[in-house]
C-alpha positions as a Markdown table, in Angstrom:
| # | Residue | x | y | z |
|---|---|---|---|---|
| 1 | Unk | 19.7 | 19.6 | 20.2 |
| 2 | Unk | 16.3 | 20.5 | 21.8 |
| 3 | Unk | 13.7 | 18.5 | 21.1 |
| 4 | Unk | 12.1 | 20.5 | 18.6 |
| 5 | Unk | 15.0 | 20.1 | 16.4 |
| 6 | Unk | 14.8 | 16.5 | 17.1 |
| 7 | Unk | 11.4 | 16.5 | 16.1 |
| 8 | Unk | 12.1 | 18.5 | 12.7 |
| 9 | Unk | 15.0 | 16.5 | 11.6 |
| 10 | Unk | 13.2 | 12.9 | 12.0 |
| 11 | Unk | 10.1 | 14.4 | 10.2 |
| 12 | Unk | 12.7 | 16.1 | 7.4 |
| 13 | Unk | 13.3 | 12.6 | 6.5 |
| 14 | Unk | 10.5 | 11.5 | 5.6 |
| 15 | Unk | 7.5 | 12.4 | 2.4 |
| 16 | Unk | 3.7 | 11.7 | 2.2 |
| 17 | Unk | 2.7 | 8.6 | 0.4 |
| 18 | Unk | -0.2 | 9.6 | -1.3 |
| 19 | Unk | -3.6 | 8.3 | 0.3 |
| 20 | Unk | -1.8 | 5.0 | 1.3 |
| 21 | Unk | -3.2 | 4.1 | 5.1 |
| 22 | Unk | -1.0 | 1.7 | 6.9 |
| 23 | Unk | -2.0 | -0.5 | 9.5 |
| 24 | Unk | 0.4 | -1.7 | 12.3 |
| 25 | Unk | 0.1 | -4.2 | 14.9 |
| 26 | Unk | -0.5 | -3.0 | 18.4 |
| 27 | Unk | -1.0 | -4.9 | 21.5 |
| 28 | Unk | -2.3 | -8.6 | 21.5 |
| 29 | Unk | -5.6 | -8.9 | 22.0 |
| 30 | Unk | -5.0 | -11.6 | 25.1 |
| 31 | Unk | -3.8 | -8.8 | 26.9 |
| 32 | Unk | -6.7 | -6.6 | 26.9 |
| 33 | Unk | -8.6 | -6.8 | 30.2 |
| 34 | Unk | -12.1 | -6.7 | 31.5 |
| 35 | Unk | -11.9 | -3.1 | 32.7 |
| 36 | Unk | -10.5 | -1.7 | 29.5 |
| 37 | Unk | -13.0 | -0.8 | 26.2 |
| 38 | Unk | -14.2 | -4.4 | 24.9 |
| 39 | Unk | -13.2 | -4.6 | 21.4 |
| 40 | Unk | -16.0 | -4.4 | 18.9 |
| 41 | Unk | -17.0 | -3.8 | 15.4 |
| 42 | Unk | -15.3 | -0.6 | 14.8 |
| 43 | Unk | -12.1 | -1.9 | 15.6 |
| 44 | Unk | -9.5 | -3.1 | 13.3 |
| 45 | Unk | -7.3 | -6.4 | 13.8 |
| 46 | Unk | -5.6 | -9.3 | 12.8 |
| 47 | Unk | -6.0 | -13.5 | 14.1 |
| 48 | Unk | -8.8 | -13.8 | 16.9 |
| 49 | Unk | -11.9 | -14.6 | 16.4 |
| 50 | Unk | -14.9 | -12.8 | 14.4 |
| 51 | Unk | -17.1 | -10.1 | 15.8 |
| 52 | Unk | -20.3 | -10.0 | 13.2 |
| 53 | Unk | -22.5 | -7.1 | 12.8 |
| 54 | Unk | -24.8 | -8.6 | 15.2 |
| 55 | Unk | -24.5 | -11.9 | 16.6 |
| 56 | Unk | -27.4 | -13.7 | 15.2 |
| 57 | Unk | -26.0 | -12.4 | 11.9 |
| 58 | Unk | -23.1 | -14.8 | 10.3 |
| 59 | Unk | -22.2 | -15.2 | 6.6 |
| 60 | Unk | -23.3 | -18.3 | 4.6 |
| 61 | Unk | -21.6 | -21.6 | 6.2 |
| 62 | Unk | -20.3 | -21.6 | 2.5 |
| 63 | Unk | -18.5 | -18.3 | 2.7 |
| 64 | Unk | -16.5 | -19.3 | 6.3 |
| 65 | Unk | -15.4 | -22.7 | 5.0 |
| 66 | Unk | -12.8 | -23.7 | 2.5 |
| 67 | Unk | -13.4 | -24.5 | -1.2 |
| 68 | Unk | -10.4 | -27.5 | -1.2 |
| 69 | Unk | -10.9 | -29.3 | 2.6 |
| 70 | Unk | -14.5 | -28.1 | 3.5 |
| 71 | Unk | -13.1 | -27.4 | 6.8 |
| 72 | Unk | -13.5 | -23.7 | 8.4 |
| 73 | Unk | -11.1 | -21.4 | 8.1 |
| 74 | Unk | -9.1 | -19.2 | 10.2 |
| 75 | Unk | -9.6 | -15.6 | 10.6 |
| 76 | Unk | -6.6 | -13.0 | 9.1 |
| 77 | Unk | -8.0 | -9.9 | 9.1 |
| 78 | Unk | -11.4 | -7.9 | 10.5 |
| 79 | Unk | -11.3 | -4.3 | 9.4 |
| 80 | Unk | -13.8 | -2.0 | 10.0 |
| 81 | Unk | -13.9 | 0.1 | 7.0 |
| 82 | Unk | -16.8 | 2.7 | 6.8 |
| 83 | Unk | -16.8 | 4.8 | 3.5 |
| 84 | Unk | -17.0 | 8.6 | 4.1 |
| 85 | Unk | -20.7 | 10.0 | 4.1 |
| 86 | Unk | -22.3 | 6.8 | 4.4 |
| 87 | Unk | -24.8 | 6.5 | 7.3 |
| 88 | Unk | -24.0 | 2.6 | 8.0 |
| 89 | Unk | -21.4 | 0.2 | 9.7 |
| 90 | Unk | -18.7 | -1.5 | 7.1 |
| 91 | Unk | -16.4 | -4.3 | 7.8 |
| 92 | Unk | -14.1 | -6.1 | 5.3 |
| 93 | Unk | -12.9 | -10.2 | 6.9 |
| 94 | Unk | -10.3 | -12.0 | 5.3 |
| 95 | Unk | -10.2 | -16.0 | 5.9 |
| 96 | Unk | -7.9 | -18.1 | 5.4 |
| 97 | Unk | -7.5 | -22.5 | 5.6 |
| 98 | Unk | -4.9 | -23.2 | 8.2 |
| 99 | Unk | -4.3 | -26.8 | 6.3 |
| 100 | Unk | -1.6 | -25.3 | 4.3 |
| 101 | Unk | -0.2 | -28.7 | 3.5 |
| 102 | Unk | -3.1 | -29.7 | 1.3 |
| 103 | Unk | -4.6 | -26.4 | 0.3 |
| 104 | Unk | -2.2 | -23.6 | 0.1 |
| 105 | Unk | -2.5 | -21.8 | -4.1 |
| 106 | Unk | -5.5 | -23.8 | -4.0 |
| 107 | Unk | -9.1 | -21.8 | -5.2 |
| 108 | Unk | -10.9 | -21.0 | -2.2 |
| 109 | Unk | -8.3 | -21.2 | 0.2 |
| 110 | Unk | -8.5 | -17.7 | 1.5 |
| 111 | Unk | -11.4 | -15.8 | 1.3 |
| 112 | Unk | -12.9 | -12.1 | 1.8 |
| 113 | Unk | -16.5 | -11.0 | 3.0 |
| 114 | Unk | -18.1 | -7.7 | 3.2 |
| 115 | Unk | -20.6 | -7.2 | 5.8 |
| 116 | Unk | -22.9 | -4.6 | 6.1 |
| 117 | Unk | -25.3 | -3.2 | 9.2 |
| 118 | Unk | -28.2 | -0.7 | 8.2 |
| 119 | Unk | -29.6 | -0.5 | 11.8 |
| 120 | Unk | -32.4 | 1.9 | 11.9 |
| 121 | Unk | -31.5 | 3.0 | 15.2 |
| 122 | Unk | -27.6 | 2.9 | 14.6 |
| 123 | Unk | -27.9 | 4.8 | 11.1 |
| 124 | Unk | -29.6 | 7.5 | 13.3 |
| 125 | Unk | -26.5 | 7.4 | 15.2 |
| 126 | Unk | -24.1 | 7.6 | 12.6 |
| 127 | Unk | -26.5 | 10.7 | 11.2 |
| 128 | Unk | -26.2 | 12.6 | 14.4 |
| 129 | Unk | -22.2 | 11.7 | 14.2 |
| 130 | Unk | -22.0 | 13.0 | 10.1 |
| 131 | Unk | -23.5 | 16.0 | 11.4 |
| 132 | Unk | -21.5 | 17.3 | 14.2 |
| 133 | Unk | -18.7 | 16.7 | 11.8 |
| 134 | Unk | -19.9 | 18.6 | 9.3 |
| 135 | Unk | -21.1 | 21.9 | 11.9 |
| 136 | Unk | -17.6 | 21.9 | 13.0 |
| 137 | Unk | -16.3 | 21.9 | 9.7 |
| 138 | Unk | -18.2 | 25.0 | 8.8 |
| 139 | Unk | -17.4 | 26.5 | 12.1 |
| 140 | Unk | -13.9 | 26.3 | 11.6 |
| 141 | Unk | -14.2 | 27.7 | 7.8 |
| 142 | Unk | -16.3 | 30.5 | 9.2 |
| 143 | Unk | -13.5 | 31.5 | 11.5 |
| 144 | Unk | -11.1 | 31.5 | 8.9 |
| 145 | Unk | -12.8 | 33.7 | 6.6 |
| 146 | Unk | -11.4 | 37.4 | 6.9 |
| 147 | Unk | -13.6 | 39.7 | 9.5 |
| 148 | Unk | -14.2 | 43.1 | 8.1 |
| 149 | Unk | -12.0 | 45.1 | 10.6 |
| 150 | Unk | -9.7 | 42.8 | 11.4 |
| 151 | Unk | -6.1 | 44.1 | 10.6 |
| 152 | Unk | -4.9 | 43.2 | 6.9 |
| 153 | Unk | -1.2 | 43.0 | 8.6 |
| 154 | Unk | -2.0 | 40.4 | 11.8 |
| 155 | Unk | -1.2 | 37.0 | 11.2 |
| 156 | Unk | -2.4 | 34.3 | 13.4 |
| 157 | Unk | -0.4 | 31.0 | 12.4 |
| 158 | Unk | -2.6 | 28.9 | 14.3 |
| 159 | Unk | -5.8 | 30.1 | 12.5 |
| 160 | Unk | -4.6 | 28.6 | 8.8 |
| 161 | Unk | -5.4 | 25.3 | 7.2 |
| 162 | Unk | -2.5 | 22.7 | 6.7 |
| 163 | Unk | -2.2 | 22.2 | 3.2 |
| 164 | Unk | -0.4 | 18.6 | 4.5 |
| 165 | Unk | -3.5 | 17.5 | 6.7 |
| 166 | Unk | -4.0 | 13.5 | 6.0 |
| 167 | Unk | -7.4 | 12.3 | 5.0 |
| 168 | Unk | -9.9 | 10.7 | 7.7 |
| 169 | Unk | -8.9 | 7.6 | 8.6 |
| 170 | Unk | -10.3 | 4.9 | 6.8 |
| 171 | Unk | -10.3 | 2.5 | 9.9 |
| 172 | Unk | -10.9 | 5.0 | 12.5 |
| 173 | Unk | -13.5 | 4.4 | 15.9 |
| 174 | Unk | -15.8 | 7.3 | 16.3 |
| 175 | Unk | -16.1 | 6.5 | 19.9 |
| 176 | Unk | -12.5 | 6.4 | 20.8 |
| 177 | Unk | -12.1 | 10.6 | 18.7 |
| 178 | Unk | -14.3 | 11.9 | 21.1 |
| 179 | Unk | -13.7 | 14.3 | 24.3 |
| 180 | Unk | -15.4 | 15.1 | 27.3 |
| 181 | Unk | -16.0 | 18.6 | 25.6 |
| 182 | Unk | -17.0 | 16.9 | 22.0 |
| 183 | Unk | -19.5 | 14.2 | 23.0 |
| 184 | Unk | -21.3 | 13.6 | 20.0 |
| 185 | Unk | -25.2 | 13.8 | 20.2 |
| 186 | Unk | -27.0 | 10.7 | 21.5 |
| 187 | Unk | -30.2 | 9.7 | 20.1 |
| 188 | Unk | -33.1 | 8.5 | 22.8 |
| 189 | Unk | -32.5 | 5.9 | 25.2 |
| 190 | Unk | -34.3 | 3.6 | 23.6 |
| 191 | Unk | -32.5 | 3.9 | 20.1 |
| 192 | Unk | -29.2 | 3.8 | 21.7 |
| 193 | Unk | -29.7 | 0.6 | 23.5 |
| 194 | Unk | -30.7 | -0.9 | 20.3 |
| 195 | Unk | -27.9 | 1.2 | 18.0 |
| 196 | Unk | -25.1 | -0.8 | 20.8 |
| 197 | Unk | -22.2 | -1.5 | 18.8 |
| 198 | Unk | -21.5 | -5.3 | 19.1 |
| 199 | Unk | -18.6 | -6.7 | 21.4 |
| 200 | Unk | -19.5 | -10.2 | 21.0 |
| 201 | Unk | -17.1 | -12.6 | 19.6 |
| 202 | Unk | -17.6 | -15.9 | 17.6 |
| 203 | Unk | -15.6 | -18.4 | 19.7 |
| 204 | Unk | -16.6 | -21.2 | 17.3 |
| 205 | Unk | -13.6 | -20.1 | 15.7 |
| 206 | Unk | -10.3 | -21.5 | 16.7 |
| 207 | Unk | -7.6 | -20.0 | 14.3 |
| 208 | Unk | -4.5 | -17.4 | 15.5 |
| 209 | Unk | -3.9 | -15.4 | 18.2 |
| 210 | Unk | -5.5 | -11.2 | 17.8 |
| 211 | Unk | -4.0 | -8.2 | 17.8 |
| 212 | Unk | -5.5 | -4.9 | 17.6 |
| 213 | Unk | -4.3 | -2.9 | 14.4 |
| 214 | Unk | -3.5 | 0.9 | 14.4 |
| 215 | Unk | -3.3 | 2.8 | 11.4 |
| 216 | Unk | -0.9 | 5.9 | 10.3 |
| 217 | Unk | -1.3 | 7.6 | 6.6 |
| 218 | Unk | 2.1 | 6.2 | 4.8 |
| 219 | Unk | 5.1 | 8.1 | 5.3 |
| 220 | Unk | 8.2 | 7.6 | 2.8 |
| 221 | Unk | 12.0 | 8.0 | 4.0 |
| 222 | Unk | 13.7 | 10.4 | 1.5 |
| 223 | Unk | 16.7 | 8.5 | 0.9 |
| 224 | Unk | 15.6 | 5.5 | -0.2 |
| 225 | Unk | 18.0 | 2.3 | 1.9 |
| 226 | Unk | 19.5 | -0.2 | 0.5 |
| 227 | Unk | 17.0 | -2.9 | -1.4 |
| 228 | Unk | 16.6 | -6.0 | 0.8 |
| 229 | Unk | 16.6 | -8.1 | -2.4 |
| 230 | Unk | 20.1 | -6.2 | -3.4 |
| 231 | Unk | 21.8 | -8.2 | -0.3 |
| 232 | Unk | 21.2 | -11.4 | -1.9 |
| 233 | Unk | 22.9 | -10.9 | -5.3 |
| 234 | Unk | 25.8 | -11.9 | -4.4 |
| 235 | Unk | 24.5 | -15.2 | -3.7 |
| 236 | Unk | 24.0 | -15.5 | -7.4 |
| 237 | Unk | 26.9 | -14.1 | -8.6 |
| 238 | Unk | 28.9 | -16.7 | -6.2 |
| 239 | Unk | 27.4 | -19.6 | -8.3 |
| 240 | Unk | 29.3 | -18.4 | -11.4 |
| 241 | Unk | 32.7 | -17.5 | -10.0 |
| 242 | Unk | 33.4 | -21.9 | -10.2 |
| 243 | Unk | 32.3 | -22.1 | -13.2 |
| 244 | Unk | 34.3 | -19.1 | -14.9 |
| 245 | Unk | 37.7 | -20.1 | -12.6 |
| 246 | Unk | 37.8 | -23.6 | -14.4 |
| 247 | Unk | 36.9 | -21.9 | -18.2 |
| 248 | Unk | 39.9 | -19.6 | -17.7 |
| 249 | Unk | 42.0 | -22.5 | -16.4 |
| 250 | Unk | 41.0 | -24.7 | -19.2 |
| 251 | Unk | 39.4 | -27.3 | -16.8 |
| 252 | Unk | 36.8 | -29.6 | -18.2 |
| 253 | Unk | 33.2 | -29.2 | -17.3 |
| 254 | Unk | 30.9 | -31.5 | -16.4 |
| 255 | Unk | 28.7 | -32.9 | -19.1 |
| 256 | Unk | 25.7 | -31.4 | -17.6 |
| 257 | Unk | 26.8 | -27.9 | -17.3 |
| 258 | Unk | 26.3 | -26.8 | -21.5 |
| 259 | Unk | 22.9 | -26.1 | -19.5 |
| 260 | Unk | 24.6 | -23.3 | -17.5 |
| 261 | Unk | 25.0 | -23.6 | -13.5 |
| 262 | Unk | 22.5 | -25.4 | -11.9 |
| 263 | Unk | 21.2 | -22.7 | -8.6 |
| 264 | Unk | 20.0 | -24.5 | -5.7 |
| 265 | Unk | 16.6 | -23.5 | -5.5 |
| 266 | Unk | 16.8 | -20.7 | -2.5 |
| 267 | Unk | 19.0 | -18.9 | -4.8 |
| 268 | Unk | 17.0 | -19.7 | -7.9 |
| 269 | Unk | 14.2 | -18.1 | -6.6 |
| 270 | Unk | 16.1 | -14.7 | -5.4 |
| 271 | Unk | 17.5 | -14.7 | -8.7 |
| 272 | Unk | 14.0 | -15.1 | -10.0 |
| 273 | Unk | 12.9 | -12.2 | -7.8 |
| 274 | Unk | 15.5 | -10.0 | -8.7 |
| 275 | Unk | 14.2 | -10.1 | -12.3 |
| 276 | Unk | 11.2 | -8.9 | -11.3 |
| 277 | Unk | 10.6 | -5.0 | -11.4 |
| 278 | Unk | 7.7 | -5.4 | -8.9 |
| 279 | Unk | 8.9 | -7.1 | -6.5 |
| 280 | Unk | 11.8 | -5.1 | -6.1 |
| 281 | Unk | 9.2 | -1.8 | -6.3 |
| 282 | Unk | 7.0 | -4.2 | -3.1 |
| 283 | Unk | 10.4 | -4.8 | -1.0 |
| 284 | Unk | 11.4 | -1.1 | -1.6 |
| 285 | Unk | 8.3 | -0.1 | -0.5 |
| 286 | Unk | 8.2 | -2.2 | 2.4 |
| 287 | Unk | 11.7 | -1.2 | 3.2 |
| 288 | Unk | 10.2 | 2.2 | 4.6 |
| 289 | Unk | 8.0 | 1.0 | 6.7 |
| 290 | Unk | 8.2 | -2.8 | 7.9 |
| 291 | Unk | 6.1 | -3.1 | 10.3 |
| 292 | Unk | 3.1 | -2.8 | 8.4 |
| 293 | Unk | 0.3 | -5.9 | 8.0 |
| 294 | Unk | -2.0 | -4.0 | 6.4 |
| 295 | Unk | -2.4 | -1.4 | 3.3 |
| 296 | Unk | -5.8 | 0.6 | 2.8 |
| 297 | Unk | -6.4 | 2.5 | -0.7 |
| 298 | Unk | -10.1 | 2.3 | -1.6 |
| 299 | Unk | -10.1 | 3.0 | -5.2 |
| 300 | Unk | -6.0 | 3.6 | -5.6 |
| 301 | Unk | -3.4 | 0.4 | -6.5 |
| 302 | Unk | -2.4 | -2.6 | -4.6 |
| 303 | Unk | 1.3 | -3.2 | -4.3 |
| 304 | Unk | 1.9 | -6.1 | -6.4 |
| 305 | Unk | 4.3 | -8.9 | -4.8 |
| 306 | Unk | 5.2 | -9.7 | -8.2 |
| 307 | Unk | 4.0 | -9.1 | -11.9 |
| 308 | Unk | 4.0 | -12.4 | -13.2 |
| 309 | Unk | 1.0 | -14.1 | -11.4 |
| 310 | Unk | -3.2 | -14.1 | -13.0 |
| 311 | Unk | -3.7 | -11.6 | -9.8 |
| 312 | Unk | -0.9 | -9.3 | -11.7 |
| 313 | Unk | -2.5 | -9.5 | -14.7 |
| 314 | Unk | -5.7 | -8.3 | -12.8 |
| 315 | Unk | -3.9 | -4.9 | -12.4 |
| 316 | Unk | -1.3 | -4.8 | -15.2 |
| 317 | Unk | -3.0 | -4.1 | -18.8 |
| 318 | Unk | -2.1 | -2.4 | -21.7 |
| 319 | Unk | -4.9 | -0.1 | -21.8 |
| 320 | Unk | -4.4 | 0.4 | -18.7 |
| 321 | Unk | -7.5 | -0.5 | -16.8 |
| 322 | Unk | -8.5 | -3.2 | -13.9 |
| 323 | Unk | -9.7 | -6.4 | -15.1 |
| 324 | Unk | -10.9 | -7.4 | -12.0 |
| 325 | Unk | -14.3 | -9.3 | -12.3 |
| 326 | Unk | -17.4 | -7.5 | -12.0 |
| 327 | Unk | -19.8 | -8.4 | -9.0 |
| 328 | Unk | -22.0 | -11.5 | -9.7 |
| 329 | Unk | -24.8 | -9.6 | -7.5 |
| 330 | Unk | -24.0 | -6.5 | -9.6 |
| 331 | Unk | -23.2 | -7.4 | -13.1 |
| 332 | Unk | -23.4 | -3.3 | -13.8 |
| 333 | Unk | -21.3 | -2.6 | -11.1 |
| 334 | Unk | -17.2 | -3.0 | -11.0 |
| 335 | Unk | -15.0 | -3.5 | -8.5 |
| 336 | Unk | -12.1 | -1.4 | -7.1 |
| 337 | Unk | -9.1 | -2.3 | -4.9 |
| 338 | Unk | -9.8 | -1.5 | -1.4 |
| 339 | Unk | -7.1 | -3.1 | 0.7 |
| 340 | Unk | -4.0 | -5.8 | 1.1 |
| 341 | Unk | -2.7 | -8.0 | 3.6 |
| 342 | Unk | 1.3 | -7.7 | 4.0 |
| 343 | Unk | 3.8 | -10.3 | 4.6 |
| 344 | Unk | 4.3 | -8.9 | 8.5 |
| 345 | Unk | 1.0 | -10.4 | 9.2 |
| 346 | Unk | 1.4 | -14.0 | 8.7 |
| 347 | Unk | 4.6 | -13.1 | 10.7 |
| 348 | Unk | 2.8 | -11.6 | 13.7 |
| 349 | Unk | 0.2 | -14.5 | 13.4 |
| 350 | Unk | 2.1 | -17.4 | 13.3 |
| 351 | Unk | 4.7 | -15.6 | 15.8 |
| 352 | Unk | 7.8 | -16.2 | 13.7 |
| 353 | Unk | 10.9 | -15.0 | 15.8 |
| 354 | Unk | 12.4 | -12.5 | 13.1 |
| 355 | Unk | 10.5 | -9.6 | 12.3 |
| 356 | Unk | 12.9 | -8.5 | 9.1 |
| 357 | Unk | 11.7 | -7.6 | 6.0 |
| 358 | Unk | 14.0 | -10.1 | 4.8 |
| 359 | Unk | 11.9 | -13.3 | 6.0 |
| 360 | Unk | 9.7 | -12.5 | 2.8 |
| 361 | Unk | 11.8 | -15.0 | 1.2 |
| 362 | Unk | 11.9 | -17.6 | 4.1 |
| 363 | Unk | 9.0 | -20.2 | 3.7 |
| 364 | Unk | 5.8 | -18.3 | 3.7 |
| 365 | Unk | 2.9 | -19.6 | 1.6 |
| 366 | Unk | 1.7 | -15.9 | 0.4 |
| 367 | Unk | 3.5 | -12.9 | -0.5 |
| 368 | Unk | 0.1 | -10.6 | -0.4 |
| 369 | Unk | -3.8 | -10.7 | -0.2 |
| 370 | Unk | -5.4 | -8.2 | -2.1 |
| 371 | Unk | -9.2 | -7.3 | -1.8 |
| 372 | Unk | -11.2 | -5.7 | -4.2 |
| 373 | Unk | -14.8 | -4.6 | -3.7 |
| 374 | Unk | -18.2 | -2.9 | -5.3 |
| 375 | Unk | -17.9 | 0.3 | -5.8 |
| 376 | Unk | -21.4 | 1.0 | -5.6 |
| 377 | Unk | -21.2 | -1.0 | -2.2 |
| 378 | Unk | -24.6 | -2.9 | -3.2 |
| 379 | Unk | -25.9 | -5.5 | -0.6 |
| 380 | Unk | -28.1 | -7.5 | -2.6 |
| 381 | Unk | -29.9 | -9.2 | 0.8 |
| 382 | Unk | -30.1 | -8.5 | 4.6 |
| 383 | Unk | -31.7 | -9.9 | 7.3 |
| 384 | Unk | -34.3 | -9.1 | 9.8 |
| 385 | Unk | -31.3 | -7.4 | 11.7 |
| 386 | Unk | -30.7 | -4.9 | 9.2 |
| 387 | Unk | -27.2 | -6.8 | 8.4 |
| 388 | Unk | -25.7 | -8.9 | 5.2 |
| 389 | Unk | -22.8 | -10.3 | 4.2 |
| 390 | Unk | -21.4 | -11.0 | 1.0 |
| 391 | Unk | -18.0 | -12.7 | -1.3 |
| 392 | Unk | -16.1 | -10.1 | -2.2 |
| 393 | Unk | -12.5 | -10.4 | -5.0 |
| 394 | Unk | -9.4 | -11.9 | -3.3 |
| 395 | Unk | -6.6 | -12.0 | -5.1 |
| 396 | Unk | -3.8 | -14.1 | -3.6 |
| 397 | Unk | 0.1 | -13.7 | -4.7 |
| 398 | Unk | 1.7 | -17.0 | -3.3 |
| 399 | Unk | 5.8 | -17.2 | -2.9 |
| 400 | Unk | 8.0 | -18.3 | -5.2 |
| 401 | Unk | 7.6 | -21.8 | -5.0 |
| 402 | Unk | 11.3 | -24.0 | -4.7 |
């Protein structure tokens, strides 16, 4: 088989996923040495330590510490998150308390911040950027459009659109998409020195080990593999087969069991999962693509890690709308879902030896963090470096609890 065919068959088995962007972990970021790009505010990871919009610029003291121990958290998640057409830098942080003894499914305990840079000199930058996008759009538009004497016969496959071309992505680096050829327009010297895109990070912070994120648009297998949760009904099924043997052989039972069986509770809580529609639709989902720590949907749905939870109920309603809470600093405003933190992560972070989607039900304290923000993306306050910071909706779904 040439490679081609290779090539043709692996992608035959696989659909789109709709606007789903899925971030995977790449190298740590311990690894990444002084001659290579310095990691900054436009990239994406997980664990390490905080790079702010500018360095004098932090979020409250409030904001980075938790509600239950008042001690400071740990970093999860830094994602730089720009929304299309805006002129200004975006990232989305996820914290989290590392005392999971005393505050794990307690209020607080993890929490999300938006931050916000409206640089004069780097929204100039960004303008410049927008720009050259756009003229090569309408270049390449122009040299699709029919010329008069060009033959009505000729085809040129190269020449038409892909009706299958995945959106920007969400998380991408505008640095790292250009070429030698494409260099995007720099602004004067003076604006681009102060425009510099930060690189400095908050070693204050002593949480997990980093690693850099990379993102694919979601890609479903066509036939759809076993569940992971299917593997464990038999586990269930086992802790009737005593009970039913000594009915048939008209044993006595033991005075507790008009309750029914008593499950140990490992397999009460598969058999409490299995009951539930969306967390079969999260491991089935998951299934396709495991390595993924990260889900980005601004404005779509989260995928629920069950629907029984408040933070269900936030996205399950009969009429079905959100009833995510409106924006304190916004009370006109709503907020929309913007992005989730997957199992894989805590994996990755606290370096747990298997990597199967199947350690979802072996002892960690969260199933999912989902982040909802503004949709108006208002910043009620910024500082005199053009930068603010604010609590956005996190929604945790904690594990079964045994």
């Amino acid at each position: 088989m040439s490679s081609h065919d290779e090539y043709s068959s692996d992608e035959e088995d696989f659909v789109g996923g709709g606007q789903v962007t899925l971030g995977f972990v790449d190298v740590p970021l311990a690894e990444i040495k002084a001659d290579d790009d310095p990691v900054t505010v436009e990239d994406t990871f997980i664990g390490g330590e905080p790079i702010w919009l500018h360095p004098e610029s932090k979020p409250a003291d409030r904001s980075l510490h938790c509600d239950n121990c008042k001690q400071k958290m740990a970093l999860l998640l830094q994602a730089f998150a720009p929304l299309d057409g805006k002129d200004y830098d975006r990232v989305i942080y996820v914290f989290a308390c590392k005392n999971s003894a005393q505050c794990s499914r307690q209020k607080g305990s993890v929490k999300a911040i938006r931050g916000v840079s409206k640089d004069p000199a780097r929204v100039v930058q960004i303008k410049q950027q927008l720009k050259q996008q756009l003229d090569k759009q309408m270049d390449a538009k122009l040299k699709l459009e029919p010329k008069p004497f060009a033959n009505p016969f000729g085809g040129n496959a190269s020449a038409s659109s892909n009706p299958f071309a995945a959106k920007a992505n969400p998380f991408a680096k505008d640095v790292k998409q250009e070429t030698a050829t494409e260099a995007v327009e720099r602004p004067d010297e003076q604006a681009g020195e102060a425009a510099a895109v930060n690189n400095v990070a908050d070693a204050s912070f002593s949480g997990y080990p980093g690693f850099l994120v990379y993102t694919e648009p979601e890609k479903l297998k066509r036939i759809q593999d076993e569940p992971e949760l299917e593997k464990y009904r038999h586990l269930i099924e086992e802790m009737d087969e005593p009970e039913e043997s000594s009915s048939k052989k008209g044993g006595r039972r033991d005075s507790t069991s008009s309750n029914g069986p008593v499950l140990d509770p490992q397999t009460s809580k598969i058999s409490n999962m299995l009951d539930d529609k969306y967390f079969e639709n999260f491991t089935n989902t998951v299934n396709h693509n495991p390595g993924q720590v990260l889900r980005y949907d601004l404005g779509g749905h989260p995928l629920l890690y069950n629907g029984k939870d408040d933070v269900a109920k936030k996205f399950i309603s009969a009429s079905g709308e959100t009833l995510i809470p409106n924006p304190g600093y916004n009370p006109s405003s709503t907020r929309q879902f913007e992005l989730q933190l997957m199992p894989k992560a805590i994996m990755d972070l606290e370096d747990v030896a298997s990597k199967q989607v199947t350690d979802i039900l072996n002892g960690m304290s969260w199933g999912t963090i989902i982040v909802a923000t503004d949709v108006e993306d208002f910043m009620p306050h910024f500082d005199d470096h053009h930068v603010g910071y604010i609590d956005e909706w996190c929604g945790v779904q904690w594990e079964e609890s045994t």
